[in-house]
C-alpha positions in Angstrom: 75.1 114.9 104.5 78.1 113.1 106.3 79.3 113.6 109.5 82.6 115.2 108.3 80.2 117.9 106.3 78.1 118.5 109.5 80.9 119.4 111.3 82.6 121.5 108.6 79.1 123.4 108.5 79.1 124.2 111.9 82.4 124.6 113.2 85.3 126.7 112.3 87.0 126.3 108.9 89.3 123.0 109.1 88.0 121.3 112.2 87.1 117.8 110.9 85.2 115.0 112.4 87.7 113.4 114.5 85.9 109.9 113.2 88.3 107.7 110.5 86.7 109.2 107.4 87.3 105.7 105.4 85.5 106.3 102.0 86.7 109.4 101.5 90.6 108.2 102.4 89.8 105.7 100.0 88.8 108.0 97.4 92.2 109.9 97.8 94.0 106.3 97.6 92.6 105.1 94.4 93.2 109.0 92.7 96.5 108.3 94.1 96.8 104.9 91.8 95.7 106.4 89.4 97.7 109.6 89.3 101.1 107.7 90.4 100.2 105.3 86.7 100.5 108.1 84.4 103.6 109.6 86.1 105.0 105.7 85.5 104.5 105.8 81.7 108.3 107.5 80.9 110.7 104.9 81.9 108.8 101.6 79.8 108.1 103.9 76.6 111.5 105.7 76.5 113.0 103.3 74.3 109.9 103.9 71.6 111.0 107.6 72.4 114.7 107.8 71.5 113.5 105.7 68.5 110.9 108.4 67.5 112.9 111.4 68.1 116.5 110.1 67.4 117.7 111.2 70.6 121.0 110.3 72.0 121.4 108.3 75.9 122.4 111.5 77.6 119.3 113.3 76.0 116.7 110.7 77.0 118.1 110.5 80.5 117.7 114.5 80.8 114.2 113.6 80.7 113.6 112.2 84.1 115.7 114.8 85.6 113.3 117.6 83.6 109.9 115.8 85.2 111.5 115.8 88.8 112.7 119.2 88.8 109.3 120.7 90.4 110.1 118.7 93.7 112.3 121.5 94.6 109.6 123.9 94.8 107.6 121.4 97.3 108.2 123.5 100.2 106.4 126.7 98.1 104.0 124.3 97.1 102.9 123.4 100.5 103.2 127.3 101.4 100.9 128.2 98.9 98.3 125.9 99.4 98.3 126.4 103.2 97.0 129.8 101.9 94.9 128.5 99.4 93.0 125.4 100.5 94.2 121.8 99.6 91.6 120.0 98.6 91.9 122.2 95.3 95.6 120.6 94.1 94.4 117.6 95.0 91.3 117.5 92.8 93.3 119.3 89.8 96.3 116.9 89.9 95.2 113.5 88.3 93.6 115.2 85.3 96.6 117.7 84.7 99.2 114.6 85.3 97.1 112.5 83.1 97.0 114.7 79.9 100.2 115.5 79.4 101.6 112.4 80.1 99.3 110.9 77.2 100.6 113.0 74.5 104.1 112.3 74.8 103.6 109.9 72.3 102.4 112.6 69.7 105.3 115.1 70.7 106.7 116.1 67.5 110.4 117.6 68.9 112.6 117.5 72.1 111.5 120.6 73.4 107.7 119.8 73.1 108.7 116.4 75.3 110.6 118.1 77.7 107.4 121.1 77.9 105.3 118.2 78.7 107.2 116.3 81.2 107.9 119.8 83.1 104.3 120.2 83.3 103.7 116.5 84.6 106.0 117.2 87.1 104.7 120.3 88.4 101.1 118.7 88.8 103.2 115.6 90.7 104.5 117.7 93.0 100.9 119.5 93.2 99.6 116.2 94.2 102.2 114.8 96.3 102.5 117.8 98.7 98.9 118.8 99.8 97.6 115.4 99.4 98.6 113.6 102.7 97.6 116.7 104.4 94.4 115.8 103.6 94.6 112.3 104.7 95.7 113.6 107.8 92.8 115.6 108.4 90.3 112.7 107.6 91.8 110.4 109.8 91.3 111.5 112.9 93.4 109.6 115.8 94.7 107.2 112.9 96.9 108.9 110.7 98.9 106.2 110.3 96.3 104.1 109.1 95.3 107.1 106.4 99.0 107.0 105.2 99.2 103.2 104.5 95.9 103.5 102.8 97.1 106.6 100.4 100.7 105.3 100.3 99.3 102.1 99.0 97.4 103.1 95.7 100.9 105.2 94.9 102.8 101.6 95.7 100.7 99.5 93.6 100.9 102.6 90.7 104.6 101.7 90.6 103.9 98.0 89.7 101.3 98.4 87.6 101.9 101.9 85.5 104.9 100.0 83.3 102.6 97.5 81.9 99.7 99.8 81.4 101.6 102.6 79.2 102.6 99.1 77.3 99.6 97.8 76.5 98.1 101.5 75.9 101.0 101.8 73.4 100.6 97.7 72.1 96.8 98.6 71.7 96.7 101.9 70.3 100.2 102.9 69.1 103.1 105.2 70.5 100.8 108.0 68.9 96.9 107.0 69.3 97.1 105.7 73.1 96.1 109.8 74.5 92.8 108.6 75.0 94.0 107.0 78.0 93.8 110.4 80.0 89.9 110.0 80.3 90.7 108.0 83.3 92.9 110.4 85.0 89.9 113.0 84.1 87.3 110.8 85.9 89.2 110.4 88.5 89.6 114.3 89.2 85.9 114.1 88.7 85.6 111.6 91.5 87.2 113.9 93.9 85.7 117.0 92.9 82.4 114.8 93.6 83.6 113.2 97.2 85.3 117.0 98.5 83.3 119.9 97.0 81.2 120.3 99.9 84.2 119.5 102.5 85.8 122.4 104.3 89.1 120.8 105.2 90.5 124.8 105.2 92.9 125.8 108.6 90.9 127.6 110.9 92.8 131.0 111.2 95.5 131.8 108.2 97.1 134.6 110.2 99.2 131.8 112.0 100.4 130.7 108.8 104.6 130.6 108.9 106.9 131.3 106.4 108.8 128.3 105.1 111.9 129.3 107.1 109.9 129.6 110.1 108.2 126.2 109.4 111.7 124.4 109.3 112.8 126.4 112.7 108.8 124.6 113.7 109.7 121.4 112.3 113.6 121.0 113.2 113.2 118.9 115.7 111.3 116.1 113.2 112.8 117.4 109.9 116.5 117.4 111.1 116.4 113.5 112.4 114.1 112.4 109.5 116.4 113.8 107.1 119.2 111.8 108.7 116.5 108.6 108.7 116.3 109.4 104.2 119.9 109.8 103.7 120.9 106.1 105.8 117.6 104.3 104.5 118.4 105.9 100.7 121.3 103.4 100.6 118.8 100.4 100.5 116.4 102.0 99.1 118.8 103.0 96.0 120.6 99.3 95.9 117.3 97.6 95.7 115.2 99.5 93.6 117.7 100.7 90.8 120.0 98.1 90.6 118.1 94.8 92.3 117.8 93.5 88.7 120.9 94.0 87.7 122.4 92.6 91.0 120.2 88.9 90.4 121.0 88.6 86.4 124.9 89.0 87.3 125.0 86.4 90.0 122.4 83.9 88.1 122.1 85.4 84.2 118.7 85.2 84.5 116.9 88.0 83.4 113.8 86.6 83.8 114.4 86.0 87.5 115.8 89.3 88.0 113.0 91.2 86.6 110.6 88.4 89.0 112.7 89.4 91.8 112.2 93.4 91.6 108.2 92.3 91.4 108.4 90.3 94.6 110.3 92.9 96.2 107.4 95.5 95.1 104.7 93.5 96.0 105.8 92.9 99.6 106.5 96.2 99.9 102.8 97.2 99.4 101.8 94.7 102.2 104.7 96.7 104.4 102.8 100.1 103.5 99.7 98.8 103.9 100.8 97.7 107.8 103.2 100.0 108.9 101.2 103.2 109.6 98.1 100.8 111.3 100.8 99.4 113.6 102.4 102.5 114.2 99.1 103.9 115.5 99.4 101.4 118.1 103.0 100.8 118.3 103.8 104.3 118.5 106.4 106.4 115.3 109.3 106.4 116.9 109.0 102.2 117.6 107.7 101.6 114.1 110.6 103.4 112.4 112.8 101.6 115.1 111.5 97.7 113.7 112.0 98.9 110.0 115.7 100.0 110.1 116.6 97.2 111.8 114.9 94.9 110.0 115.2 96.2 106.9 119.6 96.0 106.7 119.4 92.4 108.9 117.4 91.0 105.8 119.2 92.5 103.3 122.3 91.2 104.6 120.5 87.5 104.6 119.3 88.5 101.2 123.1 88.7 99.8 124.6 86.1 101.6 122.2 83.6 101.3 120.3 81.3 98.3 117.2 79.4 97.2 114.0 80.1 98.9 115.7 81.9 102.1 116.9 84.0 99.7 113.3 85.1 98.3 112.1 84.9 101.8 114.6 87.5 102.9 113.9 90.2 100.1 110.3 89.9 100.6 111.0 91.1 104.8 113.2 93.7 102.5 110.8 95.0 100.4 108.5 94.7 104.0 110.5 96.4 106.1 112.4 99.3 103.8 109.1 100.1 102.1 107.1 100.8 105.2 109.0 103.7 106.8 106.9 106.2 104.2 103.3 106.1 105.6 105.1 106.3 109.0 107.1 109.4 108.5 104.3 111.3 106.3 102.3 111.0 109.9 105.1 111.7 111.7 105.5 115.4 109.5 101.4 116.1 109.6 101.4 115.3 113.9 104.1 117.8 114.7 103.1 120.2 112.0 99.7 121.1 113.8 97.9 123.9 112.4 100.7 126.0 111.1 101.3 125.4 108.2 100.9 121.5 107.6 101.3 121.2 103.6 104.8 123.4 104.0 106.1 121.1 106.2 105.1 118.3 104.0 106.8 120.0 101.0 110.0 120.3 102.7 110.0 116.5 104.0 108.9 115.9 100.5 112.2 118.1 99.0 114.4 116.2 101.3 113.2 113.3 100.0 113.8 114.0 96.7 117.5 115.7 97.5 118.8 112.4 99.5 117.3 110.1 96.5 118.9 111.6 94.1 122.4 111.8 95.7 122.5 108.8 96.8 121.6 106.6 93.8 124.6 108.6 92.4 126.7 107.6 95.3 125.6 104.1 95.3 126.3 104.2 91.8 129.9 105.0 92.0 130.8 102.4 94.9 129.3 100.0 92.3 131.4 100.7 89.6 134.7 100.6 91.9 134.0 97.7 94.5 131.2 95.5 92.9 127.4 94.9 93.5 128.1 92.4 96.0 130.0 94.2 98.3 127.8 97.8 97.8 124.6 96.1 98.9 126.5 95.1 102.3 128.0 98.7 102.5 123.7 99.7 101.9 122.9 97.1 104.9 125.2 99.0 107.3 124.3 102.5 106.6 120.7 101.6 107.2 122.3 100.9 110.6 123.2 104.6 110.8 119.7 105.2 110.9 118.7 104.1 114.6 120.4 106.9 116.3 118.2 109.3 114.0 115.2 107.4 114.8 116.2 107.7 119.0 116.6 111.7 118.2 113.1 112.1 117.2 110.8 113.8 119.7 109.0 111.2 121.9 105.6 113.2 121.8 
């Protein structure tokens, strides 16, 4: 028996051991890879989709909207399984992610398509809420450290999910690769083996709040944070959707565009993978501090410069904009205490999703009326409008 089971044995229901539970954080980190891959298939096979089911642009775009719908019911999400226990969504989600996401190659209509990605997006959201909650309670006095772990295996899903659904699909056909959601299947069994005899429960549910009372609990985080997504969404929006784009209209080399979104990836995993360790020592507040003014200083050096400075400057980017996640997520768990910690997650995970999705819009539209070049400098200085956010965030 480990030491976190001991203590669950003989203490109160969701007092951990305050020791850095590492294998198990790990476990939760690779589930999370392996999750965050099948909810990466959509964008590489949609082509192979409007092919199969003659749909039109407007139609195949509804899809990604369908699948990220859930996230607006993160808050209830978190509410319900501060009631229920965690560990339970967490070991459900890769399974129910994995399946239907594997037969979206066999759908026969539209509506069957948008049924499956609905479900796939409920089970993300399932994941994605309760999950950190539990990395906070394994990690004792280094949640930081938890969250770059976790946040890692969802980073390196991003990179590798695309050319996994491709060479399920170049193996197996649009219609045969389903087999493919044995793995997300094992990995649910992995968790349901590494947590079925942890109690990582809250010790008395009567102090459980509603989610309006858990935003009045959380203002003082949520309300700056929120501030922190909307300035660092610029960036965030200019370099992930339309990085490629940006590179094959200044050079026409698609190749080298598609290169640069990987390099910007890739050092965005080591920025996850650092940023919540450092922060542990650093403290939040300075963390968050480095990354949004790093983060618009090198994207500025990334537009107006060339050659290897230029590379050298997106990989701080990707660095420095990538790493505020694990730092916020501990951030949220720290001040949410014992209340009702997977309810404040949801609604840092709603706002999230709320300032994504306008501003890629927004950034959008400057696009089309100013130009690329100009947009990403307008993206460096809103990052600016970060700090003061950052310097509003409690200090303890």
């Amino acid at each position: 028996m480990t030491s976190l089971q001991k203590t669950a044995a003989s203490s109160p229901a969701g007092e951990t051991a305050s020791a850095f539970e590492t294998g198990k954080i790990l476990a939760l980190s690779i589930s999370h890879f392996v999750h965050d891959v099948y909810s990466a298939f959509l964008a590489p096979l949609l082509p192979l989709l409007i092919e199969k089911l003659s749909m039109s642009l407007t139609q195949a775009g509804f899809l990604s909207t369908v699948m990220q719908l859930p996230a607006l019911m993160n808050p209830y999400i978190g509410q319900l399984a501060d009631r229920i226990s965690v560990r339970y969504f967490v070991i459900l989600a890769p399974a129910m992610t994995a399946i239907p996401m594997s037969l979206i190659g066999v759908a026969p209509s539209y509506g069957v398509l948008l049924l499956l990605l609905f479900v796939a997006g409920i089970s993300v959201a399932l994941f994605h809420v309760p999950a950190p909650v539990m990395v906070a309670r394994l990690s004792g006095g280094r949640k930081g450290r938890g969250m770059s772990f976790f946040m890692t295996g969802g980073e390196l899903a991003r990179t590798v999910g695309p050319l996994a659904a491709v060479g399920a699909v170049s193996l197996m056909g649009l219609e045969g690769f389903y087999p493919v959601m044995l793995v997300g299947v094992a990995a649910s069994a992995l968790l349901y083996w590494r947590f079925r005899r942890v109690n990582l429960d809250i010790s008395d549910r009567r102090q459980k709040l509603s989610i309006r009372s858990t935003w009045k609990h959380m203002r003082r985080v949520l309300a700056p944070l929120s501030g922190i997504l909307v300035a660092r969404g610029f960036m965030h929006a200019a370099m992930t959707a339309f990085l490629p784009t940006f590179i094959d209209m200044e050079s026409g080399n698609l190749w080298l565009a598609g290169a640069a979104l990987t390099i910007f990836e890739a050092s965005g995993v080591a920025g996850v993978l650092t940023a919540g360790s450092l922060s542990d020592h650093l403290g939040r507040r300075r963390m968050l501090l480095i990354s949004l003014l790093g983060a618009p200083l090198s994207l500025l050096l990334f537009v107006y410069s060339g050659g290897w400075l230029r590379v050298a400057a997106l990989l701080l980017t990707g660095f420095t904009l990538l790493s505020t996640t694990p730092v916020m997520l501990a951030l949220v768990q720290e001040h949410a205490g014992d209340s009702s910690p997977a309810a404040a997650n949801g609604l840092f995970m709603m706002i999230s999703f709320l300032a994504r999705s306008a501003v890629v819009v927004l950034v959008g539209m400057i696009a089309d009326r100013i130009g690329l070049h100009a947009t990403y400098v307008i993206a460096a200085g809103a990052g600016l409008i970060g700090i003061p956010f950052v310097l509003a965030l409690p200090r303890r």
